[in-house]
VODRENPA-153632 format. One record per residue (C-alpha): residue number from 1; x, y, z. Coordinates in steps of 0.2 Angstrom, whole numbers, always signed. Example, Ala and Ser with C-alpha at 12.3 -4.5 7.8 and 13.67 -1.06 7.14 Angstrom:
2
+-----+-------+-------+-------+
|   n |     X |     Y |     Z |
+-----+-------+-------+-------+
|   1 |   +62 |   -22 |   +39 |
|   2 |   +68 |    -5 |   +36 |
+-----+-------+-------+-------+
REM end
This chain:
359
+-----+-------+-------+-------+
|   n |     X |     Y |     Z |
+-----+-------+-------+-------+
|   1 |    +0 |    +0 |    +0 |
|   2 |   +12 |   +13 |    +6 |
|   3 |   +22 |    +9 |   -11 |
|   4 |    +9 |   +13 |   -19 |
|   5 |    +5 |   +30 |   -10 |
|   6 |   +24 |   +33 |   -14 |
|   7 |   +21 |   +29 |   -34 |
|   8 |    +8 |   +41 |   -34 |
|   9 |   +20 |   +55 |   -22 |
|  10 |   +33 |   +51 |   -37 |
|  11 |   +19 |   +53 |   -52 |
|  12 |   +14 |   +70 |   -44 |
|  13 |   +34 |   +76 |   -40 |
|  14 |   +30 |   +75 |   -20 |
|  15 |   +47 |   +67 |   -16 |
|  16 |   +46 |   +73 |    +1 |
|  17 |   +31 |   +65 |    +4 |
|  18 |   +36 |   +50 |    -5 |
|  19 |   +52 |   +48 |    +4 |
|  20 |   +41 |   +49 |   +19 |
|  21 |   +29 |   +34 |   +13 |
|  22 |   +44 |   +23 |   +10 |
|  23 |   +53 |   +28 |   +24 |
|  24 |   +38 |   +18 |   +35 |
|  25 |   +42 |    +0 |   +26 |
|  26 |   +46 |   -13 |   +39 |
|  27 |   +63 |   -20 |   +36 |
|  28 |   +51 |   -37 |   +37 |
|  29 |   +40 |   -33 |   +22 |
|  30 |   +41 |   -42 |    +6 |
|  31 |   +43 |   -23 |    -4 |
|  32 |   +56 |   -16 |    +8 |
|  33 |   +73 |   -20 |    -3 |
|  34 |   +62 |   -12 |   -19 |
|  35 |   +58 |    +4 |    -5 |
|  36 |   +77 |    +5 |    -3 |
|  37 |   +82 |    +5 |   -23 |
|  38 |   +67 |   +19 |   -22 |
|  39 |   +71 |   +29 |    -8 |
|  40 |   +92 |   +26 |   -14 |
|  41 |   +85 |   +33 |   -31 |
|  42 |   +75 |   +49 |   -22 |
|  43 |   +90 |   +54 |   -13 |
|  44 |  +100 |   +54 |   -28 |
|  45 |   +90 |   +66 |   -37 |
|  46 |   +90 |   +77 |   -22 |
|  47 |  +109 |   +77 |   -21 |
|  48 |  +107 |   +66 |    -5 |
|  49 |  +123 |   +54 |   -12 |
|  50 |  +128 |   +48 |    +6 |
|  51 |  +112 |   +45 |   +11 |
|  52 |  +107 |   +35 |    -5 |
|  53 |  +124 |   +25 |    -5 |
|  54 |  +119 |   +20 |   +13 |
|  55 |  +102 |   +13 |    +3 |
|  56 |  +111 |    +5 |    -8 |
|  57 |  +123 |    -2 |    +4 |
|  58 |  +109 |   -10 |   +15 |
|  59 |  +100 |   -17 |    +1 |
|  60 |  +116 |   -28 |    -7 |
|  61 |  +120 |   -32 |   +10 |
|  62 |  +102 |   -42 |   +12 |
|  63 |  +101 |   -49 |    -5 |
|  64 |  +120 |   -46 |   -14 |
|  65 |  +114 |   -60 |   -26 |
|  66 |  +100 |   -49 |   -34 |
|  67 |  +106 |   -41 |   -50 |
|  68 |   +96 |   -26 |   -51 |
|  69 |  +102 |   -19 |   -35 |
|  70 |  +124 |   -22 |   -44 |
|  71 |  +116 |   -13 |   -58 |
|  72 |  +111 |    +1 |   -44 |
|  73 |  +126 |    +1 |   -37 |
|  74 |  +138 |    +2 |   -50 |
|  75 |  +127 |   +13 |   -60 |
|  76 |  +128 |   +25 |   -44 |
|  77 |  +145 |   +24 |   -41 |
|  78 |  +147 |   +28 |   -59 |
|  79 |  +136 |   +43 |   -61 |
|  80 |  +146 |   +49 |   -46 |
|  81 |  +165 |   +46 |   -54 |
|  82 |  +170 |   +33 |   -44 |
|  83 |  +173 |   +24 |   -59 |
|  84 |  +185 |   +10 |   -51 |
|  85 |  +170 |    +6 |   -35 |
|  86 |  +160 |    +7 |   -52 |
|  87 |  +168 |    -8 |   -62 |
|  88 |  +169 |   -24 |   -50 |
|  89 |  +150 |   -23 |   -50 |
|  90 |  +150 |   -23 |   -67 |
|  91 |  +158 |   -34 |   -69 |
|  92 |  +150 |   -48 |   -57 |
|  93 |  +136 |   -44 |   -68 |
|  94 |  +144 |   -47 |   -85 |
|  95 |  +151 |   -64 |   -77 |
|  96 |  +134 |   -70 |   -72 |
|  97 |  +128 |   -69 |   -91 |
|  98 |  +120 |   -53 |   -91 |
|  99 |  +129 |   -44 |  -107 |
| 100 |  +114 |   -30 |  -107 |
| 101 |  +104 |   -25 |   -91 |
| 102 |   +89 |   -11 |   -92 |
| 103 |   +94 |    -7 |  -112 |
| 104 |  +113 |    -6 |  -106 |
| 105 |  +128 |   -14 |  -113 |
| 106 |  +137 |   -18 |   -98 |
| 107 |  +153 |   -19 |  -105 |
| 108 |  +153 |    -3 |  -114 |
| 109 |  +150 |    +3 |   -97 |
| 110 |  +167 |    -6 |   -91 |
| 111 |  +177 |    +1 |  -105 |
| 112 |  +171 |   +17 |  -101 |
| 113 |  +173 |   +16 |   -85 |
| 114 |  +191 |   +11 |   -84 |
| 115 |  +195 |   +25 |   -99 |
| 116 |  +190 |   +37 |   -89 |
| 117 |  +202 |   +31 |   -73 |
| 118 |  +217 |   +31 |   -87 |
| 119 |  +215 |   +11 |   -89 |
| 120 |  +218 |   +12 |  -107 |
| 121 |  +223 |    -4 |  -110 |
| 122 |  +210 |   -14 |  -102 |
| 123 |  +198 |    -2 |  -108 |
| 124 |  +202 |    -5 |  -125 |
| 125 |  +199 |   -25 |  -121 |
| 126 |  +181 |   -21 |  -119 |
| 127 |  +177 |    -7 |  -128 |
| 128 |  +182 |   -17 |  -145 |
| 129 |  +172 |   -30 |  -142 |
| 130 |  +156 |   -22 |  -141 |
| 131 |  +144 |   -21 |  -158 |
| 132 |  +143 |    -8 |  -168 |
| 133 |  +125 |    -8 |  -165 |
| 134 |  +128 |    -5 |  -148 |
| 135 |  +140 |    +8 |  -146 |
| 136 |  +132 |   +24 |  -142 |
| 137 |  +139 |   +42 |  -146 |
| 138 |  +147 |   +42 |  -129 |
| 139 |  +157 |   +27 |  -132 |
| 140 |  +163 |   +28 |  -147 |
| 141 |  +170 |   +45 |  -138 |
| 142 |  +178 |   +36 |  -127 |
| 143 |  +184 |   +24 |  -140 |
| 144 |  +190 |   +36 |  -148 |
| 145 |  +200 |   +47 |  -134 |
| 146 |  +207 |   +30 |  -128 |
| 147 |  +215 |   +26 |  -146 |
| 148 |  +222 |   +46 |  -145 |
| 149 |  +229 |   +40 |  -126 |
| 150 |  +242 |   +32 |  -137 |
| 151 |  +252 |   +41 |  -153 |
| 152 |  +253 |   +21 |  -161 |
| 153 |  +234 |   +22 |  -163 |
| 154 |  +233 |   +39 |  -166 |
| 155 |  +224 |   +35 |  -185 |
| 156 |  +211 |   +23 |  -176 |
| 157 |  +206 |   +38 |  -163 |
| 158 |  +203 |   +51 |  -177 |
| 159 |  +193 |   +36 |  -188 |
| 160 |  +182 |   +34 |  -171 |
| 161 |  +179 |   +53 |  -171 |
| 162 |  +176 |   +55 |  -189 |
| 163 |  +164 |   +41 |  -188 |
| 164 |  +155 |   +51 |  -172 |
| 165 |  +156 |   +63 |  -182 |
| 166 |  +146 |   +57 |  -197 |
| 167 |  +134 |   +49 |  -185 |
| 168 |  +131 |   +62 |  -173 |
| 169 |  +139 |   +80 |  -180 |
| 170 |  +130 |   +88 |  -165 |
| 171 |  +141 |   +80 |  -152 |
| 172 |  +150 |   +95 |  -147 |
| 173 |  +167 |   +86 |  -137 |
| 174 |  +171 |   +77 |  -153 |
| 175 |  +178 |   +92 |  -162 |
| 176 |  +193 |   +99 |  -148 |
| 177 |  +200 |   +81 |  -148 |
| 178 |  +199 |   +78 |  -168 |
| 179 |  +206 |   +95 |  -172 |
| 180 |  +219 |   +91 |  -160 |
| 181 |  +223 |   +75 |  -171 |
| 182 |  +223 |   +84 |  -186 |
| 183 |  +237 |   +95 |  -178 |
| 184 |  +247 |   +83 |  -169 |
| 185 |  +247 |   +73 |  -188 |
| 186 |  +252 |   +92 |  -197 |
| 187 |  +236 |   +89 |  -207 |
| 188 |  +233 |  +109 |  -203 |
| 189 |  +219 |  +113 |  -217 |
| 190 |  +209 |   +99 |  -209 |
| 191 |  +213 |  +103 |  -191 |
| 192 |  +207 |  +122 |  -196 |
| 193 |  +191 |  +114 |  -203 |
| 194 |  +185 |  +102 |  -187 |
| 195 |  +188 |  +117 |  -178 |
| 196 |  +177 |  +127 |  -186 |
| 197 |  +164 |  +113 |  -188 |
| 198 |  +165 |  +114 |  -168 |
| 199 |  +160 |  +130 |  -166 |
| 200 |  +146 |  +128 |  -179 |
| 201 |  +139 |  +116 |  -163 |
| 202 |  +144 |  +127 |  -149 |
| 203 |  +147 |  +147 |  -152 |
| 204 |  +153 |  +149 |  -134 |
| 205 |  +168 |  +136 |  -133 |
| 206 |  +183 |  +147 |  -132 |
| 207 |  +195 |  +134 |  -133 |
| 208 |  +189 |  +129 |  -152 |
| 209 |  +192 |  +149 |  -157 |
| 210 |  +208 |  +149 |  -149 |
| 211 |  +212 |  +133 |  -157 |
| 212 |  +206 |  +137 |  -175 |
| 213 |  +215 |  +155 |  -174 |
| 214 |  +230 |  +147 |  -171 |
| 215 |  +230 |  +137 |  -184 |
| 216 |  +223 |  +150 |  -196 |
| 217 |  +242 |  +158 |  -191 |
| 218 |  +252 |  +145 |  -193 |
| 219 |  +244 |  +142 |  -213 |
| 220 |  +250 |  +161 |  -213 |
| 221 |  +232 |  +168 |  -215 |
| 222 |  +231 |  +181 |  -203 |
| 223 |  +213 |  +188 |  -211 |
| 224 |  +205 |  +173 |  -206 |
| 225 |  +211 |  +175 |  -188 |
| 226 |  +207 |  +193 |  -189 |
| 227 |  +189 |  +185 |  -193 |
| 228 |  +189 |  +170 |  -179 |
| 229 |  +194 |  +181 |  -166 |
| 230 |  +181 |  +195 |  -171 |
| 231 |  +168 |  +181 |  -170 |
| 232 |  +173 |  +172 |  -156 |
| 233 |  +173 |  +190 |  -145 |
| 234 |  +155 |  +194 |  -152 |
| 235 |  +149 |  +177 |  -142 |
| 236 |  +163 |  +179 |  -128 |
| 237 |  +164 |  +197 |  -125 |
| 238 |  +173 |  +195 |  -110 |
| 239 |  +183 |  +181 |  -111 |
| 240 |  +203 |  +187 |  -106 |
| 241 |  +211 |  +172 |  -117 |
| 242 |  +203 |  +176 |  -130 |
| 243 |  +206 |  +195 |  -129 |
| 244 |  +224 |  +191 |  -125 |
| 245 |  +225 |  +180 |  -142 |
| 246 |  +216 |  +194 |  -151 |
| 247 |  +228 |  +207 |  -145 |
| 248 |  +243 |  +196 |  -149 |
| 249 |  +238 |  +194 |  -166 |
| 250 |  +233 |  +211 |  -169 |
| 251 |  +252 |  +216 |  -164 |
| 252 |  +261 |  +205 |  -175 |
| 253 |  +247 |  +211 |  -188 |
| 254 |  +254 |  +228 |  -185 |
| 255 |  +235 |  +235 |  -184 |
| 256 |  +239 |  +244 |  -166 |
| 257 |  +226 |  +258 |  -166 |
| 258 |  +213 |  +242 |  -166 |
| 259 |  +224 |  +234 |  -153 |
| 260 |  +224 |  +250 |  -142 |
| 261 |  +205 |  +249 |  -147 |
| 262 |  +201 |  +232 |  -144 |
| 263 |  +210 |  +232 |  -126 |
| 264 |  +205 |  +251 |  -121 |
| 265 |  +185 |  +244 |  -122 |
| 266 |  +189 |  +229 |  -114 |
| 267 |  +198 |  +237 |  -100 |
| 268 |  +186 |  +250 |   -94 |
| 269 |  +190 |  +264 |   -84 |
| 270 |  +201 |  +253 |   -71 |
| 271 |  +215 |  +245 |   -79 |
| 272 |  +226 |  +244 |   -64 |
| 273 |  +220 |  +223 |   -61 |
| 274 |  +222 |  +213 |   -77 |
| 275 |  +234 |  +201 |   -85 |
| 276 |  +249 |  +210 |   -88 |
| 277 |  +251 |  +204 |  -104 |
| 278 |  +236 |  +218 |  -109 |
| 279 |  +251 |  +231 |  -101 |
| 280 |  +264 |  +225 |  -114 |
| 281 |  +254 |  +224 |  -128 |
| 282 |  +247 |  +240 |  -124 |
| 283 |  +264 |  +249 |  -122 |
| 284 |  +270 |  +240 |  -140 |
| 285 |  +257 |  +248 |  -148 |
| 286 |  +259 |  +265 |  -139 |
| 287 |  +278 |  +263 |  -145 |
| 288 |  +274 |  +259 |  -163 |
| 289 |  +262 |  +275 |  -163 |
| 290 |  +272 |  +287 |  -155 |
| 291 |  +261 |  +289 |  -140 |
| 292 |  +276 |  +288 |  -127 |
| 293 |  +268 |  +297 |  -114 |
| 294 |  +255 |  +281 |  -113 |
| 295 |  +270 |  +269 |  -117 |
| 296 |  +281 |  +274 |  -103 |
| 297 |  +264 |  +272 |   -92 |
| 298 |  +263 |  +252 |   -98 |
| 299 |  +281 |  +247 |  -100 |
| 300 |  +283 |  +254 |   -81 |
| 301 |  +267 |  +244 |   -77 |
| 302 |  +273 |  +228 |   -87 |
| 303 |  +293 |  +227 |   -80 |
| 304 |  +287 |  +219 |   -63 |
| 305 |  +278 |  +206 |   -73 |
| 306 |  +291 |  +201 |   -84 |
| 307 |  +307 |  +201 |   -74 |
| 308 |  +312 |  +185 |   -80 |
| 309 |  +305 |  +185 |   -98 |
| 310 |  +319 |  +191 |  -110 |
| 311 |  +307 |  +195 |  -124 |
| 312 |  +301 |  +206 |  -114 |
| 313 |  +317 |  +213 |  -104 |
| 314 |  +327 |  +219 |  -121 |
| 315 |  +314 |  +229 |  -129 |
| 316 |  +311 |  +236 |  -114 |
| 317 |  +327 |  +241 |  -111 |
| 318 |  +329 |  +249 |  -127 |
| 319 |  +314 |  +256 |  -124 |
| 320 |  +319 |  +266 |  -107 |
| 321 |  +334 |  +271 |  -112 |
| 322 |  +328 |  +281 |  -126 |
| 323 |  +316 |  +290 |  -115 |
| 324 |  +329 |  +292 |  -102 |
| 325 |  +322 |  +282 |   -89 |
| 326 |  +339 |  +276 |   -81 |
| 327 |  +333 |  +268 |   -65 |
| 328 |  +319 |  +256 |   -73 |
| 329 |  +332 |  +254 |   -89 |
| 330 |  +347 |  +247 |   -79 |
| 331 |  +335 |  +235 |   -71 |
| 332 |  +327 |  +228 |   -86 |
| 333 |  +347 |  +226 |   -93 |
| 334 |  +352 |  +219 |   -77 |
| 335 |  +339 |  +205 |   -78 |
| 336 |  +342 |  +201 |   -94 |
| 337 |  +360 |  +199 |   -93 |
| 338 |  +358 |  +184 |   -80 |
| 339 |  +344 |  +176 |   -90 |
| 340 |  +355 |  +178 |  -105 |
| 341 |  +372 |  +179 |  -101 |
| 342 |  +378 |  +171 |  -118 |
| 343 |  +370 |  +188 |  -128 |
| 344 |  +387 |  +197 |  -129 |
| 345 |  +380 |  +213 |  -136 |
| 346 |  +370 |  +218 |  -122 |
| 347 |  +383 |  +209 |  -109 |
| 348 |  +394 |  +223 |  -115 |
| 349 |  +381 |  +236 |  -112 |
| 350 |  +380 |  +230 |   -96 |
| 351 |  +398 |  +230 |   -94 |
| 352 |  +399 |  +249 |  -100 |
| 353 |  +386 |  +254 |   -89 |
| 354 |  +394 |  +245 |   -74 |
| 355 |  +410 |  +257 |   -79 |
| 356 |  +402 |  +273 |   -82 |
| 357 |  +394 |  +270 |   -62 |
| 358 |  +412 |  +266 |   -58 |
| 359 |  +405 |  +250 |   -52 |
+-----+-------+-------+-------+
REM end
């Protein structure tokens, strides 16, 4: 009866009042294991992990023969990433026959399972077996990101993408991994291509337009950055990697009145806490323009950032001495000369200006 009443709870989304319906079921009735898979399942969906494990727990230690409640088990244990208490209860199911349970191919759940622990090896054992028939869009993920775990079978992990792909081109975490491939295989043009098939599927993952940009440079079409960094800012307005990438670019491009734009907006007013990077690229562009009274104000505030960065120490230097800033160009000298004590040229800069201190 009180089963019933908590059916009906369930039906009309009164989990409190079902959970208090189960809750009464004597540890001697014939439904109270099911009330524990029930109330196990309640909790679950409420966040309640502990308290639906402890369900879990006490049901398998009256009937650990049953195979529904292994299935509950491991299927809890897997939706909460402990993949490795996850897989011996797969297992016991797999060797007592049952190769599906509840539409599911237990071991594609294995392979899964142990992929995602870093268990490529034995992952692969079950996830090949499986039929073709059978394997869902997240396994044949996995399938594939465990071939790309290993550089041997690097052509089997992008053949399992591209077939996820063909199957299932909405599956957004294909396309990072596949362009990846591409790379790591110098097949650029493609790489560029599954990258911007990506974000075709998800506008608003920065990683697929930092990713595509960066190739775009590498093929030497700048433009085409120009354009995927453009794009990606109008979905991503303030994302700082992406506004660092652009700015990067834009500076090499030589463009530095849309640098100064681009960083100015995305600044504000208050630009005193940001990634000093903005403050380099900032003071390049100042430089290049002539503008020396805002490129002193962003070399000074870059040099604490980049003591130990030597592309960033020798134009500096240069950069202070020219506008006479003595104190802040000595140190920008000194730090270079211990980063790169083997460039002779400005080790005898250094060496003058120890003379003319009389040092």
């Amino acid at each position: 009866m009180r089963t019933a009443l908590a059916d009906i709870a369930i039906d009309e989304d009164k989990t409190d009042e079902a959970i208090a319906y189960l809750a009464e079921i004597s540890p001697e009735s014939n439904a109270y294991i099911e009330s524990l898979l029930v109330l196990a399942d309640l909790y679950q969906s409420e966040g309640l992990n502990e308290a639906a494990e402890a369900k879990l727990r006490e049901a398998y230690d009256l009937a650990p023969e049953e195979s529904i409640i292994k299935f509950a088990l491991a299927e809890f244990y897997f939706a909460t990433g402990q993949y490795n208490t996850a897989i011996p209860f797969y297992r016991e199911l797999l060797q007592a026959g049952e190769r599906r349970f509840s539409g599911l191919d237990i071991a594609s759940r294995i392979g899964v399972a142990y992929a995602l622990v870093g268990n490529f090896k034995n992952a692969l054992g079950y996830l090949e077996q499986i039929k073709t028939t059978d394997l869902t869009p997240d396994v044949r993920f996995q399938l594939g990101m465990t071939y790309a775990a290993d550089p041997e079978t690097a052509d089997k992990a992008i053949d399992a993408l591209e077939e996820l792909q063909e199957i299932d081109p909405s599956y957004a975490g294909l396309y990072e991994p596949l362009g990846q491939l591409y790379e790591d295989t110098n097949d650029q043009e493609q790489a560029l291509i599954t990258y911007q098939a990506g974000i075709a599927v998800d506008a608003f993952n920065t990683t697929l337009y930092q990713r595509a940009a960066a190739v775009a440079q590498i093929q030497g079409e700048d433009e085409e950055a120009d354009r995927i960094y453009r794009e990606a800012l109008e979905n991503n307005p303030e994302d700082l990697t992406l506004t660092i990438g652009y700015s990067n670019l834009l500076v090499a491009m030589g463009d530095h009145v849309g640098n100064i734009n681009l960083l100015n907006a995305f600044l504000g007013e208050d630009d005193s806490e940001t990634d000093p990077q903005l403050y380099w690229n900032l003071a390049q562009s100042y430089t290049a323009l002539e503008d020396f009274e805002m490129a002193t104000k962003y070399w000074n505030a870059a040099l604490p950032f980049f003591l130990d960065n030597i592309n960033f120490l020798k134009p500096a230097y240069y950069y202070f001495r020219e506008e006479g800033e003595t104190a802040l160009a000595e140190e920008a000298l000194f730090n270079y000369t211990q980063l790169a004590p083997n460039d002779y040229e400005m080790a005898e800069l250094y060496d003058q200006l120890k003379e003319d201190k009389g040092l």
